[in-house]
C-alpha positions as CSV (number, residue, x, y, z in Angstrom):
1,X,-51.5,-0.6,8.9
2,X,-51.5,-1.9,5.2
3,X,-50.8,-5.5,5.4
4,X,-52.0,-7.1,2.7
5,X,-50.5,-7.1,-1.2
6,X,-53.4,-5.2,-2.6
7,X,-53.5,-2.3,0.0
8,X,-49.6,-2.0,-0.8
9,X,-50.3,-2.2,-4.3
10,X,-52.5,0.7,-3.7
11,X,-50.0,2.6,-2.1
12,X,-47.2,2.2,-5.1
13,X,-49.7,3.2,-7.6
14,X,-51.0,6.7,-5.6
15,X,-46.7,7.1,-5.3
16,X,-46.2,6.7,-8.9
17,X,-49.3,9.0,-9.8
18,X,-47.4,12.1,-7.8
19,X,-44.0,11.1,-8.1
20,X,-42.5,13.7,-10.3
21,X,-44.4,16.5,-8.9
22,X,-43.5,15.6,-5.5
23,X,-40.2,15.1,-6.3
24,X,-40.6,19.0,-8.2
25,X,-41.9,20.3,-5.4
26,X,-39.5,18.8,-3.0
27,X,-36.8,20.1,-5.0
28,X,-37.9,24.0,-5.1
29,X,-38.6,23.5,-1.5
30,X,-34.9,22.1,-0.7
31,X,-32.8,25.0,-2.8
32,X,-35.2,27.3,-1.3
33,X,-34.2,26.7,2.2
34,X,-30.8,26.2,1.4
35,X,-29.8,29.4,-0.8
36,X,-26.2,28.1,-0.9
37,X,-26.7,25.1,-2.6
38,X,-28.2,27.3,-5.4
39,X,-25.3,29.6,-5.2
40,X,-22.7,26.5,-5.8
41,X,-24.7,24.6,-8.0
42,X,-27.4,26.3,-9.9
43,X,-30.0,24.4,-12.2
44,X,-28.4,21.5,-12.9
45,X,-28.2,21.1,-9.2
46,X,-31.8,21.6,-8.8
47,X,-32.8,19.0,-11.9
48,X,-30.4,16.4,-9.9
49,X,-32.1,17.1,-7.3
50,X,-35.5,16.8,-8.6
51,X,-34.4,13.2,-10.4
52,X,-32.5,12.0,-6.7
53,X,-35.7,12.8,-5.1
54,X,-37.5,10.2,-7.4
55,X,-35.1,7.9,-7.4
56,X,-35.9,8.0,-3.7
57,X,-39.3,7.6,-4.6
58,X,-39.1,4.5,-6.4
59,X,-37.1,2.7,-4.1
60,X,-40.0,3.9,-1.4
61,X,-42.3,2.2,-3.4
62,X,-40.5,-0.8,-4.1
63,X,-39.7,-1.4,-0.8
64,X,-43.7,-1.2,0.1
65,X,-44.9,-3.2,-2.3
66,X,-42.3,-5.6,-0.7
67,X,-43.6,-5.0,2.5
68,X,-39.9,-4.4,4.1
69,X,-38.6,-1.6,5.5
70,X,-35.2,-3.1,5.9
71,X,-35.2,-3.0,2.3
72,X,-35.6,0.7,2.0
73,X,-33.0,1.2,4.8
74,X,-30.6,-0.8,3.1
75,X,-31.5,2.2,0.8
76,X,-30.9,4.6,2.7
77,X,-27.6,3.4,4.0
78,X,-26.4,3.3,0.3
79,X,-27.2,6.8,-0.5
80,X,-25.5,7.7,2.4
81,X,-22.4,6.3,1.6
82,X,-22.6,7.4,-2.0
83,X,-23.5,11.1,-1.3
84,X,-20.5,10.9,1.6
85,X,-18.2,9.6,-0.9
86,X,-19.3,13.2,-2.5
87,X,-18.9,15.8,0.5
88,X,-22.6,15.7,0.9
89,X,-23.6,14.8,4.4
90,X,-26.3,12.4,5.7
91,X,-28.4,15.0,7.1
92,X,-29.3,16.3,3.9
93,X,-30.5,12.8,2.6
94,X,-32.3,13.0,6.1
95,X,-33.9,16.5,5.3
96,X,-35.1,15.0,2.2
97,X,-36.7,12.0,3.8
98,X,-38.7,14.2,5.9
99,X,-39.4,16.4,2.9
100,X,-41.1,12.7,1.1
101,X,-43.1,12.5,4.2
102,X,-44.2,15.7,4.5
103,X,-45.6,16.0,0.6
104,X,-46.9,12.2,0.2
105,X,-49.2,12.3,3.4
106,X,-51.9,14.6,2.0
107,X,-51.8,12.0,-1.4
108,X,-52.7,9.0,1.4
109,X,-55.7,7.7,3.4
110,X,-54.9,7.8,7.5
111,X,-53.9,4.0,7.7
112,X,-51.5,4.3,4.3
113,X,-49.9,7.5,5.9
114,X,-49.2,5.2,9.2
115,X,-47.5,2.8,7.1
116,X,-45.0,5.2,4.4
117,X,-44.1,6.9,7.3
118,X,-42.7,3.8,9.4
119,X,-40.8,2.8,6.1
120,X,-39.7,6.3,6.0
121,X,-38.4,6.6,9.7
122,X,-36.1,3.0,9.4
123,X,-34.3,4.6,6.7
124,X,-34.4,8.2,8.4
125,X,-32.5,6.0,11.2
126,X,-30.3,4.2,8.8
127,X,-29.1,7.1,6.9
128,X,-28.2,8.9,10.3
129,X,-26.6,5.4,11.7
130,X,-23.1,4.3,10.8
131,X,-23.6,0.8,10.4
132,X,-22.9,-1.3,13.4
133,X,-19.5,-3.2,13.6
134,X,-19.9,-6.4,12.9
135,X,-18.2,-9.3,15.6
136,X,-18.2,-11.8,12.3
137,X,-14.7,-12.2,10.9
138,X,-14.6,-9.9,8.2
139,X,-15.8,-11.7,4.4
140,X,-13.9,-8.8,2.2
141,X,-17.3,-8.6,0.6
142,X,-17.3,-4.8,-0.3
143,X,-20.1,-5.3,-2.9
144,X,-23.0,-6.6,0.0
145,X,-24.8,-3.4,0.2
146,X,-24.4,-2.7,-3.4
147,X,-25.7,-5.9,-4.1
148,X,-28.8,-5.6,-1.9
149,X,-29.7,-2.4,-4.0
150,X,-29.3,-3.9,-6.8
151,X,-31.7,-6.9,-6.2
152,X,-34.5,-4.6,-4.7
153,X,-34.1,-2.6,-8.0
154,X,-34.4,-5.4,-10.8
155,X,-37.3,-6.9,-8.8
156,X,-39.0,-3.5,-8.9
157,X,-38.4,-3.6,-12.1
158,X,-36.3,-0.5,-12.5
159,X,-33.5,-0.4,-14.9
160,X,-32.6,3.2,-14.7
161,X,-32.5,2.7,-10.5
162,X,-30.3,-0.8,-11.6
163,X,-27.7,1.0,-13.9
164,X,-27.2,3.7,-11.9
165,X,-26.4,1.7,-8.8
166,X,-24.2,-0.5,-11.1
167,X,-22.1,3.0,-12.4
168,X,-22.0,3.8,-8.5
169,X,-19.7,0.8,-7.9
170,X,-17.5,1.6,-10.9
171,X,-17.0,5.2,-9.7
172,X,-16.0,3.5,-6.1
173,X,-13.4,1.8,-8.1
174,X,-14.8,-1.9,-8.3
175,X,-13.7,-3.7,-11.6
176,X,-16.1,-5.4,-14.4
177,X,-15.2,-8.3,-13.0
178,X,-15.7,-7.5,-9.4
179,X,-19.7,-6.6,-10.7
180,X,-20.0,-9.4,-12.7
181,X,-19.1,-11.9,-10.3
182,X,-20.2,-9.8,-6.8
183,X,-23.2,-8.3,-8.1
184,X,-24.8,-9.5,-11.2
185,X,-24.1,-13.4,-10.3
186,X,-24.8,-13.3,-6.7
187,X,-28.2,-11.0,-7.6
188,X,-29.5,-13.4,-9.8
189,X,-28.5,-16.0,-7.4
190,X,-30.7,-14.9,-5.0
191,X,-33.3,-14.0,-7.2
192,X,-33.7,-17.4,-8.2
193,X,-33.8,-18.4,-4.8
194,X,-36.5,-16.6,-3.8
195,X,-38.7,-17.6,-7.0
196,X,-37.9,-21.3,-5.9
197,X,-38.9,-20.3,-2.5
198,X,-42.3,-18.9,-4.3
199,X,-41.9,-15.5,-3.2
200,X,-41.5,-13.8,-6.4
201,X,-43.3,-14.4,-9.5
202,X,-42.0,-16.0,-13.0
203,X,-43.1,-12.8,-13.9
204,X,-40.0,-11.1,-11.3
205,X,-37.7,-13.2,-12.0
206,X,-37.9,-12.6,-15.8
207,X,-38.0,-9.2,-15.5
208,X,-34.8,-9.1,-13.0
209,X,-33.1,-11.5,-15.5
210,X,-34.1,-9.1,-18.0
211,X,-32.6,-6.0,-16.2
212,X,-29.7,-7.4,-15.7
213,X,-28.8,-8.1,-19.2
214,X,-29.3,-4.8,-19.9
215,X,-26.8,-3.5,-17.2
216,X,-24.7,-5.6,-18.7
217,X,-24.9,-4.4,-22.1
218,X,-24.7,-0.8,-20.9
219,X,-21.4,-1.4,-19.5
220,X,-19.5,-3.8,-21.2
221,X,-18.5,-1.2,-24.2
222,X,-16.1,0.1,-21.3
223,X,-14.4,-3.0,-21.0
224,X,-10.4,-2.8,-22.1
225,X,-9.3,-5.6,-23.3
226,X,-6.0,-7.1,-22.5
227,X,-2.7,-7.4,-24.5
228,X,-2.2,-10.4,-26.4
229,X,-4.3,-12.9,-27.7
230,X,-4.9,-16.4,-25.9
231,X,-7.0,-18.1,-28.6
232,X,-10.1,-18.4,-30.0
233,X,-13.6,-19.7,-28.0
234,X,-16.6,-20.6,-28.2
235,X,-19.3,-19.7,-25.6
236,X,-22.7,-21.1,-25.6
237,X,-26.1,-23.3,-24.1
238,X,-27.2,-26.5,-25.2
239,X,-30.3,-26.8,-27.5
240,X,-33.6,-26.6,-24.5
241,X,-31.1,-23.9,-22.6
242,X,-33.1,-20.9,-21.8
243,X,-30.4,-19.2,-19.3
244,X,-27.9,-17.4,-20.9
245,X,-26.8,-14.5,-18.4
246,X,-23.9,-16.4,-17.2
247,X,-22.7,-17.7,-20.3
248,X,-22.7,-13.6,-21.5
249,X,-20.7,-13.1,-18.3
250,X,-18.2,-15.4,-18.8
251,X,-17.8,-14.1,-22.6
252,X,-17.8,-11.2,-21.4
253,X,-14.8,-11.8,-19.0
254,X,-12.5,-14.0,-21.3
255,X,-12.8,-11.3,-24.0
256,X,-11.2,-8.8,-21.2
257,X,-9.0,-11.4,-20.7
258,X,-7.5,-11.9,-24.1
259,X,-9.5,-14.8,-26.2
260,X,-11.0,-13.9,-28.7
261,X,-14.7,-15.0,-28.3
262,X,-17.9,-16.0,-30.1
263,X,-21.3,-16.1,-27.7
264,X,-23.9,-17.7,-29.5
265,X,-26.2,-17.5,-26.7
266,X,-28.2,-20.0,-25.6
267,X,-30.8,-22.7,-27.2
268,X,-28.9,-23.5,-30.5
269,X,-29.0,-26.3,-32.5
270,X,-26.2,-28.4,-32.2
271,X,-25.1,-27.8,-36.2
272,X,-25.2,-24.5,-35.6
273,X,-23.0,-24.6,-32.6
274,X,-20.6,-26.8,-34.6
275,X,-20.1,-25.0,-37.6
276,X,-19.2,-21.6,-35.0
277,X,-16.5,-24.0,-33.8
278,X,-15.1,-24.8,-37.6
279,X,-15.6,-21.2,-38.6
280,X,-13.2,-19.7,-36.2
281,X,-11.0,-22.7,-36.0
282,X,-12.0,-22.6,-32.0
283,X,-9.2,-23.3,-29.1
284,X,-12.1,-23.8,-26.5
285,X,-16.1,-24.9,-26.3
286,X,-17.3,-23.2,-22.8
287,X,-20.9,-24.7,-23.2
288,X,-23.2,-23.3,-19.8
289,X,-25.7,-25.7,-18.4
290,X,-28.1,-24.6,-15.9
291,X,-30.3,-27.1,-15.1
292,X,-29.7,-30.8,-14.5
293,X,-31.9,-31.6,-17.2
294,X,-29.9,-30.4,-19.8
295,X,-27.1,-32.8,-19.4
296,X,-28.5,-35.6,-21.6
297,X,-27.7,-32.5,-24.6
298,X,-24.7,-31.4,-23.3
299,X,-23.3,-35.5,-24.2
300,X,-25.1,-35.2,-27.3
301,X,-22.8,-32.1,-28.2
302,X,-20.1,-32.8,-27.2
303,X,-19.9,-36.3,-28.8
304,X,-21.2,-34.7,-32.2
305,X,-17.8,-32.1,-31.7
306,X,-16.2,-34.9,-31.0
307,X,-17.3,-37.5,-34.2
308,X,-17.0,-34.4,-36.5
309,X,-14.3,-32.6,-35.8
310,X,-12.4,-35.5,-34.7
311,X,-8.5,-34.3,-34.1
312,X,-9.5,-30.8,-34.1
313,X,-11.8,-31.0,-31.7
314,X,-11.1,-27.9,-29.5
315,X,-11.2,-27.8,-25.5
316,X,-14.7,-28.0,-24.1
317,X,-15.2,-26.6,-20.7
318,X,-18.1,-27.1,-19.2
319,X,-19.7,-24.6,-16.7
320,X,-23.3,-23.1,-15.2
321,X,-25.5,-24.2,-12.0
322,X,-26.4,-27.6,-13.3
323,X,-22.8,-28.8,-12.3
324,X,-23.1,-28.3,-8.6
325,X,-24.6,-31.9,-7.9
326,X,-22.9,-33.4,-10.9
327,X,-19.1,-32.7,-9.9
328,X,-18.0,-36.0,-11.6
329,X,-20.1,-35.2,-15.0
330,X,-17.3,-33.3,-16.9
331,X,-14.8,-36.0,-16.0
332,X,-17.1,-38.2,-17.0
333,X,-17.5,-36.8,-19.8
334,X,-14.1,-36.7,-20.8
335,X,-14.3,-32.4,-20.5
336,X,-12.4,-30.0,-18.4
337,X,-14.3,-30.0,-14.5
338,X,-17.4,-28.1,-14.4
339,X,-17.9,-25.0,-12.2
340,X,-19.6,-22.4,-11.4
341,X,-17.5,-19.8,-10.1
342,X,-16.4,-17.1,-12.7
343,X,-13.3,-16.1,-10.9
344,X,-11.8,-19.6,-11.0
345,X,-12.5,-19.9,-14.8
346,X,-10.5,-17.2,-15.3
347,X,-7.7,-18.1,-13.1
348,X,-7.7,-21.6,-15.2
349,X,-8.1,-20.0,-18.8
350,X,-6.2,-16.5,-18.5
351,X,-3.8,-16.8,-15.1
């Protein structure tokens, strides 16, 4: 078996050398034994075919150089419920796993054969499985499997395997809001747990981070927002911030909501961040911390708000990670309560 990270690295670069002819030759073979799908669905059918099969492919491959097959049957289980959700049954995803095994052993040495096919069987058998009830009291957490997809794709760095899993959940009728806080929060979450726990690089993490914002750029043009207008805000990071994928998110959201927002991103000057406030004539100052360090300039801001703009100094709300172990900061502070939890701002700012 190939155990360590440079025979799996091996394995994901021989994959990504044949991938789309593999995934070409997968797909002829498919509509050839199965005349009816190109009866009811022609070329197009075939070229979706051809770009499922290497979507497959990549995942394969991520999941190896991960070394976890429970991450490629989380996979599977996915595809199975998003193909259902289209009449398509399991044992065609099944068919195609075979197919994958079939056309990438003759690209592999004997020992690197042993070990895609074993990643390949779990998610034969969790395609083919309905998942197992569970005897946990139910957590109404619809987005768990999506979620798991999601984080196996950013790490693998693949943005077209990220958005596509992200438009998934919007066709299965999850709102913005349900992705922002379910997916892209809890992802990156995690993410940074597992670069804490030094099992991803700075490198990953980045890169994930990266992703992500651009998931979130693809969809938010499709946001509505409301009726009505509830103000005007402010959303930004303290000069040193280097986080700014939750402030976007919460911009993001509030704009839905009805305020009328200005992100600045993160890492301003403070004079910059003032005169934003003056310029609109802003309601509310939602300035995102994420690490504890950057408290000392979150007082600095808000006292120069404060010695400036004197009466007119506009609600500051303080939110991000760094608030966790500092619950009495904001108070402090003199500032609305810190959080951290995107669904709570909202039911504050726009219930």
């Amino acid at each position: 078996m190939a155990e360590s990270v440079s025979d799996r690295f091996r394995i994901v670069q021989k994959i990504a050398a044949v991938k789309q002819n593999v995934a070409q030759a997968i797909s002829d073979e498919f509509f050839v034994n199965h005349p009816e799908w190109a009866a009811r669905y022609g070329e197009r059918g075939r070229s979706i075919c051809t770009a499922d099969t290497c979507f497959h492919l990549e995942f394969l491959a991520g999941a190896i150089e991960a070394g976890s097959p429970e991450a490629f049957a989380d996979y599977a289980r996915w595809t199975a419920r998003m193909l259902s959700a289209r009449e398509v049954a399991a044992h065609a995803l099944d068919e195609n796993f075979v197919q994958l095994g079939k056309h990438l052993s003759p690209k592999l040495a004997p020992d690197e054969r042993e070990w895609v096919l074993t990643f390949l069987a779990r998610g034969r058998a969790a395609c083919l499985q309905p998942e197992p009830a569970s005897t946990a009291p139910p957590t109404g957490d619809r987005l768990e499997l999506t979620r798991k997809v999601f984080i196996a794709a950013i790490l693998a760095g693949n943005r077209h395997a990220a958005l596509n899993i992200v438009e998934e959940a919007l066709r299965d009728g999850h709102s913005h809001l349900d992705i922002y806080v379910g997916v892209f929060t809890e992802s990156l979450r995690r993410v940074g747990e597992l670069w804490e726990l030094n099992k991803i690089s700075v490198a990953q993490e980045h890169m994930a981070t990266a992703i992500t914002q651009y998931a979130i750029a693809a969809i938010y043009p499709r946001m509505v927002p409301a009726a009505g207008h509830r103000g005007n805000m402010v959303v930004t990071g303290v000069a040193g911030e280097l986080h700014q994928v939750g402030a976007n998110l919460v911009a993001d959201a509030m704009e839905a909501h009805g305020w009328t927002v200005r992100f600045l991103g993160t890492n301003l000057p403070h004079s910059s961040i003032l005169a934003a406030v003056e310029e609109i004539s802003a309601d509310m100052l939602c300035i995102s911390t994420t690490i504890v360090a950057n408290l000392p300039s979150v007082v600095d801001l808000v006292e120069t708000v404060r010695h400036k703009l004197k009466e007119s100094t506009p609600k500051i709300v303080l939110g991000g990670a760094a608030y966790r172990r500092s619950s009495q900061f904001a108070a402090e502070l003199g500032a609305t309560e810190g959080g951290t939890d995107l669904r709570r701002a909202l039911a504050l700012y726009c219930g």
